[in-house]
C-alpha positions as CSV (number, residue, x, y, z in Angstrom):
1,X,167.7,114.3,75.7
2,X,165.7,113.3,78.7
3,X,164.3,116.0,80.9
4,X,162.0,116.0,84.0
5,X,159.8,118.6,85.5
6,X,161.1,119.9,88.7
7,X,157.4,120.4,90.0
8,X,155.8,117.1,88.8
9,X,158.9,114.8,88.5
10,X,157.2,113.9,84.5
11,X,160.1,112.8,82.6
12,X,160.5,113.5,78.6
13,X,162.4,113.3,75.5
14,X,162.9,116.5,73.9
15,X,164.6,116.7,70.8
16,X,168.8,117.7,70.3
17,X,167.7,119.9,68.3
18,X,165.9,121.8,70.5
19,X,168.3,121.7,73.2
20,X,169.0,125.2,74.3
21,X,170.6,126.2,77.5
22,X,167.8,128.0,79.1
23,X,165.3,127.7,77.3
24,X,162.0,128.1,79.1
25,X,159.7,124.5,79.0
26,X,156.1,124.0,79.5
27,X,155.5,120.5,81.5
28,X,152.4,119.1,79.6
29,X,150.9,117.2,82.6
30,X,151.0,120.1,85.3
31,X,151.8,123.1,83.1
32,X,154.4,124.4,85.3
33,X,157.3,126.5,83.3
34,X,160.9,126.2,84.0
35,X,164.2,126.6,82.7
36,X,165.6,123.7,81.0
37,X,169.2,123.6,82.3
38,X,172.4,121.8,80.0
39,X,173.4,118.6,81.6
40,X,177.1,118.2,82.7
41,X,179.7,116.0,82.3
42,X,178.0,113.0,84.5
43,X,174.7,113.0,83.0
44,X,175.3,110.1,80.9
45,X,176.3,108.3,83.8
46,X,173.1,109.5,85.8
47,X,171.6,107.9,82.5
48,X,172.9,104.3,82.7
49,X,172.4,104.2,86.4
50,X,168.6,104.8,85.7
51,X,168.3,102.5,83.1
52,X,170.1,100.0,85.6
53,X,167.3,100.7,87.8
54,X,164.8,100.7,85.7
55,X,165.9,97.0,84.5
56,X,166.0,96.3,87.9
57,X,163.0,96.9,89.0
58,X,161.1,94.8,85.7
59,X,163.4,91.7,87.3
60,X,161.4,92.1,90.5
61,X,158.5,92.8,89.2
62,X,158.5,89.7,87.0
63,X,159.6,87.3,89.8
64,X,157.1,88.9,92.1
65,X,154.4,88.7,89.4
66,X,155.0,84.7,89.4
67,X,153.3,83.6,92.5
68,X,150.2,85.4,91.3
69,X,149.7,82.7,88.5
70,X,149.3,80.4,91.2
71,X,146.2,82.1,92.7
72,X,144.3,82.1,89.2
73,X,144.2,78.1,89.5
74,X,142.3,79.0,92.7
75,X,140.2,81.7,92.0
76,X,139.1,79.6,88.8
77,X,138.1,77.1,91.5
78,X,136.0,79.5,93.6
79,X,134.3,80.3,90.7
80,X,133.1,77.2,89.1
81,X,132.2,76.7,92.6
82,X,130.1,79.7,93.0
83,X,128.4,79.0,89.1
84,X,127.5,75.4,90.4
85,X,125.5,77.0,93.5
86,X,123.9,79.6,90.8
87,X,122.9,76.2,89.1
88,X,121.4,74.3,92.0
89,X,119.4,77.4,93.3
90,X,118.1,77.9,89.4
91,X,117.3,74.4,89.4
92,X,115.3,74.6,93.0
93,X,113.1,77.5,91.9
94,X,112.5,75.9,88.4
95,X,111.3,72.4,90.6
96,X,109.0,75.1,92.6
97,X,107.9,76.2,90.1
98,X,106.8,72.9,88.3
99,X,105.5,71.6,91.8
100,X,103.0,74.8,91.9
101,X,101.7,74.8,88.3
102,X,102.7,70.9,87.1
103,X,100.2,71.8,84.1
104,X,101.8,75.0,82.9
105,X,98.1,76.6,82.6
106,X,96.9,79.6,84.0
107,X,94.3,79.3,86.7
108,X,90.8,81.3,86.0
109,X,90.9,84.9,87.7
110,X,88.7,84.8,90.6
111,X,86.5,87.3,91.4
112,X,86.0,89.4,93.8
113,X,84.2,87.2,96.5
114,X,86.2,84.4,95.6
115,X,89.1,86.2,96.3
116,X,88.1,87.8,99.3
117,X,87.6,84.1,100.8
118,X,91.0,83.2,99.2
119,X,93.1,85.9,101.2
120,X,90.6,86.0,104.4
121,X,93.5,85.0,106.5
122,X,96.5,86.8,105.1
123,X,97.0,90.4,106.9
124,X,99.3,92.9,106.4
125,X,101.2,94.4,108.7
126,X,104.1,97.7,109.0
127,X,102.5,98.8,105.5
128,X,104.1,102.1,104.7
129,X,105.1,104.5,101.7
130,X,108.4,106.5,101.3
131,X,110.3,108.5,98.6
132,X,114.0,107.8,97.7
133,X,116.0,110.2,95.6
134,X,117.8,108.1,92.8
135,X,120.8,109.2,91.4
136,X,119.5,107.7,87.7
137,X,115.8,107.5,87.9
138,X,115.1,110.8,90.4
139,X,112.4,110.2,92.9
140,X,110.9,106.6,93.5
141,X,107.6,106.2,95.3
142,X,108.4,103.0,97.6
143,X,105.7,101.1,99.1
144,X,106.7,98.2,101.5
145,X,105.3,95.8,103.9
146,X,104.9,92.5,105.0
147,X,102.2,89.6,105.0
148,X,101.0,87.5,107.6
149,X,99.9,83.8,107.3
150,X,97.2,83.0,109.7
151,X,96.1,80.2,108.1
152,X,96.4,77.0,109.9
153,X,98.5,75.9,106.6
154,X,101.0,77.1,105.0
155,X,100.8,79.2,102.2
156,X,102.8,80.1,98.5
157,X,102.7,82.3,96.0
158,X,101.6,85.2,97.6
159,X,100.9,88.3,95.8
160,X,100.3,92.0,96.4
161,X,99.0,94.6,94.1
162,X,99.6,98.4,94.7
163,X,98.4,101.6,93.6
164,X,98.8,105.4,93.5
165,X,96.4,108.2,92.5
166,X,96.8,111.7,91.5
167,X,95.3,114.9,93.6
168,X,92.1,113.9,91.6
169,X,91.9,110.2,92.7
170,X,92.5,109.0,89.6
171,X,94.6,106.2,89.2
172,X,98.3,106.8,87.9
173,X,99.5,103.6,88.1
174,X,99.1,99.8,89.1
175,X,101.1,97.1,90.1
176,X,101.2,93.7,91.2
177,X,104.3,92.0,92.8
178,X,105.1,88.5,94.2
179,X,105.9,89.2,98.0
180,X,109.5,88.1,98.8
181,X,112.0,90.4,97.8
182,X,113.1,94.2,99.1
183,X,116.2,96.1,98.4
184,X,118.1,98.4,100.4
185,X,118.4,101.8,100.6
186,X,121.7,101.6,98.8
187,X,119.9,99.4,96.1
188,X,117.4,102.0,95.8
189,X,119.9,105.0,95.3
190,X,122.3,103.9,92.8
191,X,120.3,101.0,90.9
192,X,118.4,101.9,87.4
193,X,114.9,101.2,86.5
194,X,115.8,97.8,84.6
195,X,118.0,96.6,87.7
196,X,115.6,97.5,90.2
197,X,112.9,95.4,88.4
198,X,115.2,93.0,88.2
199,X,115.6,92.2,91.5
200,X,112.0,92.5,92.8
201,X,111.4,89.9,90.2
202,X,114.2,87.3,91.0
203,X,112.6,84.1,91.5
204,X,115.1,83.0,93.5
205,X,114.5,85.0,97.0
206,X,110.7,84.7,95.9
207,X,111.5,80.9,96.1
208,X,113.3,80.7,99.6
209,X,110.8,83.3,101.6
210,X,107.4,83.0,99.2
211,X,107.4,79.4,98.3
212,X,106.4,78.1,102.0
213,X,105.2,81.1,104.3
214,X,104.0,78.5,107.6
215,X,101.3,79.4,110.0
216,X,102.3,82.9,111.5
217,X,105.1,83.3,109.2
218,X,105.2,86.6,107.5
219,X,107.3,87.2,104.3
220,X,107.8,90.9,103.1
221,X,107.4,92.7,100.1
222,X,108.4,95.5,98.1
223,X,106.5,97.8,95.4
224,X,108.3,100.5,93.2
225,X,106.6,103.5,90.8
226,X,108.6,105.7,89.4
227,X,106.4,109.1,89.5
228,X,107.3,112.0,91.1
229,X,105.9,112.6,94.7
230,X,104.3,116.0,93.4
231,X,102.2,114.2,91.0
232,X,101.1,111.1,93.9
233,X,98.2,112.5,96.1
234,X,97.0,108.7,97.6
235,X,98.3,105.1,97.3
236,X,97.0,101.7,98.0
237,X,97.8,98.2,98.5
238,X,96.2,94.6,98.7
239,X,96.6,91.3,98.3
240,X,95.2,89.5,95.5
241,X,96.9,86.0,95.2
242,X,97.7,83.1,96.7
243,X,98.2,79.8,96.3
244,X,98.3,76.6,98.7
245,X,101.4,74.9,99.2
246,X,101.7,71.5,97.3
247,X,101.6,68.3,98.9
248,X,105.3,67.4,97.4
249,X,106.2,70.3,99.3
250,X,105.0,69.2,102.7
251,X,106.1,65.2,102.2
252,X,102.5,64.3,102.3
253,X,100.5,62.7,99.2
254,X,97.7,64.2,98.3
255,X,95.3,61.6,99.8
256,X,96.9,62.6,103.4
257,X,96.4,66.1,103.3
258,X,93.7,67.3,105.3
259,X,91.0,70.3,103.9
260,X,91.4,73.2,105.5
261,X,88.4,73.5,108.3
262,X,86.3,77.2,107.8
263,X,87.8,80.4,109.8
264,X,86.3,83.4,110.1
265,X,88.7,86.5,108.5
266,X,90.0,88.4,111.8
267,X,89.7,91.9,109.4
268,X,89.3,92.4,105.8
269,X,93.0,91.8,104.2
270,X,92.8,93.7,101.0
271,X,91.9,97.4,102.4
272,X,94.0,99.5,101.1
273,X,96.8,101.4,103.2
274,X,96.6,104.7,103.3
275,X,98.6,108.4,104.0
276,X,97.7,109.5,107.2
277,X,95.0,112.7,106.3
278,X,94.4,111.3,103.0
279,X,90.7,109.7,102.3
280,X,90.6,105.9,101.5
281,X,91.4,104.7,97.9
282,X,88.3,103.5,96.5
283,X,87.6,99.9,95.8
284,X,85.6,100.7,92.7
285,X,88.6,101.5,90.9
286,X,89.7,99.3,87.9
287,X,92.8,97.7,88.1
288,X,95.4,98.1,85.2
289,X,97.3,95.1,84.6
């Protein structure tokens, strides 16, 4: 026998054998009691009517389910079209990539004259340090900023490193990043560690805003330590790469392309930012890479 729950509408089959005229029945999806009443003369009626509908309503639903086939052969289209663009903009960076370093070698680490010289004309500017409560991760120190090209050339491949320290001023932890990519605050919230990382280290926004930063261009960038803000006492950050851009790059050969004439730095780029009242990081500290 069929029954339904007079609060819930559920429906049922309870056993003949247990059919007893007011018996009391325990609905099993909103556990409201009530007294199962006989069924009359017309219930088998009542029956065939809703299995009528029932049927019914599987017609429709099958004719109406039929035009929906017909949008799969479009969404397919939409995304073979959306794998090709993946394709071509994994391509790009790959090209980029080969253009920078055509040998595949890593250049010799400058030191620290060398490098000053290097970045004399890259400046950062809106440098600042903020905490974001993740819903995975808990708090995440956030250092962001951007870079300035003042350079008469452009400029690629440019690279920040940060730090923090502890109450002590010793170093907790130090990272470098490729300038290029930031998340948003929703990012920052709900993303994982592994994600996060992910994204700061997709080469394909570092391609589109790092791989040609002109004169006066500025491209952003985005650091991330996962430490608790209790633990952080001072933080740092400076830039310690770039590269030029190549010739391919600019449609010039190499023999057109002009040296770039002597400027004097305007201030010293790699001075670390710091928390307002907090003392300076010191530069003798070693990195940790």
């Amino acid at each position: 026998m069929e029954i339904q729950c007079p609060h819930c509408s559920s429906r049922f089959n309870l056993p003949d054998k247990l059919v007893k005229p007011g018996a009391k029945l325990r609905c099993s999806v909103c556990k409201n009691v009530f007294t199962l009443e006989t069924p009359g003369k017309e219930a088998p009626v009542q029956v065939a009517a809703k299995s009528a509908e029932a049927a019914a309503v599987k017609k429709t639903s099958a004719k109406a389910a039929a035009p929906v086939r017909k949008e799969k052969k479009g969404s397919s289209i939409f995304l073979w079209l959306g794998l090709l663009l993946f394709l071509v903009v994994l391509g790009g960076s790959g090209y980029w990539y080969y253009i920078q370093f055509p040998s595949g070698n890593k250049k010799p680490q400058l030191s620290e004259e060398e490098l000053k010289q290097r970045v004399s004309m890259l400046t950062m500017r809106n440098v600042r340090q903020y905490y974001v409560k993740n819903e995975k991760i808990g708090e995440v120190c956030v250092i962001v900023g951007d870079v300035r090209n003042e350079f008469p050339q452009p400029k690629a491949l440019i690279k920040v490193e940060a730090s923090i320290y502890d109450k002590e001023r010793r170093p907790l932890a130090i990272k470098e990043q490729f300038a290029g990519t930031q998340l948003s605050p929703f990012q920052l919230q709900v993303l994982g560690e592994k994600e996060l990382e992910s994204f700061l280290q997709s080469s394909a926004d570092i391609y589109i805003r790092n791989s040609n930063v002109p004169p006066g261009g500025e491209v952003p960038f985005m650091v991330l330590f996962y430490v608790p803000s209790n633990k952080v006492g001072e933080w740092g950050v400076r830039i310690v790469g770039v590269e030029d851009v190549a010739p391919q790059q600019l449609g010039v050969s190499p023999a057109q392309s002009a040296p770039a004439a002597p400027m004097q730095a305007p201030a010293p780029a790699q001075m670390p930012a710091q928390v307002p009242g907090v003392q300076q990081v010191p530069a003798s500290v070693p990195s940790v890479r």
